[in-house]
N, C-alpha and C positions, 0 to 999 in steps of 0.2 A: 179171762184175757191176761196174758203175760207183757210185762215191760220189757223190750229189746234193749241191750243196752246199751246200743246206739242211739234213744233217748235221752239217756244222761251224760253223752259224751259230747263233753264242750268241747269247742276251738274254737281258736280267733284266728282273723288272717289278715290283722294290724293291729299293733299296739306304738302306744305315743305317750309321753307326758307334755305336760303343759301347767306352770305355773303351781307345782309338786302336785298336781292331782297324775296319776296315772291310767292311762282310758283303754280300751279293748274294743275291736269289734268282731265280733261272734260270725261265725258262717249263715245264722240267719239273718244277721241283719242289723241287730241289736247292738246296742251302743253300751258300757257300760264303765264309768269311772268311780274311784276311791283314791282319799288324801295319798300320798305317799305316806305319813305320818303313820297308816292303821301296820307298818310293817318294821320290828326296829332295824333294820340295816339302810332300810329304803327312810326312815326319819334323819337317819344321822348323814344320808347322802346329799350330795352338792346338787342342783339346776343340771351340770353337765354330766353327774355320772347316773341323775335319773334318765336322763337322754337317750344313753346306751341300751336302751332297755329290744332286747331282740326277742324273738317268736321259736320256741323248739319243740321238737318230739311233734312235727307237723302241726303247730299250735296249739299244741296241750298246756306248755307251759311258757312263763316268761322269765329270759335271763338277763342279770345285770352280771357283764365279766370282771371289770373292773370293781366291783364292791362281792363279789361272789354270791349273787343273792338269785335264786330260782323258786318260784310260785306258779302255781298250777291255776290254768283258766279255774277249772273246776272249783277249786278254793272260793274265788272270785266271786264264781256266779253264785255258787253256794254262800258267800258273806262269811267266811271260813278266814278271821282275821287276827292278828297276835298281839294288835292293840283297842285299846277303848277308844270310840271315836271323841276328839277332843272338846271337851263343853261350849267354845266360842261356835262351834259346825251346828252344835244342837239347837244352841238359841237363835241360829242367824236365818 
């Protein structure tokens, strides 16, 4: 049996932040948020330029314009992250 690889091909068809978490929802259905913090341009960003955050490449990926920052669903779902998740998130 072969994997199609329209199995591995994420999209989302909305992305939001709230309160520096940054959230996706997937074409299935699924819901999925990470700190802003796991990314460094998106740590060093402000409440309103996590805001900006838009959907491109038909939802493969997310861009922030204003801070120039672009991450792939695929990264996401995959846990594919540039920082260590912060120790107050582990114990809490």
């Amino acid at each position: 049996m072969s994997i199609s690889q329209t199995e591995f091909d994420y999209r989302a068809i909305r992305a939001w932040s709230s309160e520096r978490m940054i959230f996706i929802e997937l074409t299935d259905g699924r819901q999925i948020g990470f700190p802003a913090d796991r990314f460094k341009l998106l740590a060093k960003a402000s409440n309103d330029q996590l805001s900006g955050v838009t959907l491109r490449l038909t939802g493969s990926a997310l861009r922030w314009e204003e801070i120039d920052e672009d991450i792939t669903v695929r990264g996401i779902v995959e846990g594919r992250f540039q920082l260590p998740l912060k120790d107050e998130l582990l114990t809490a």
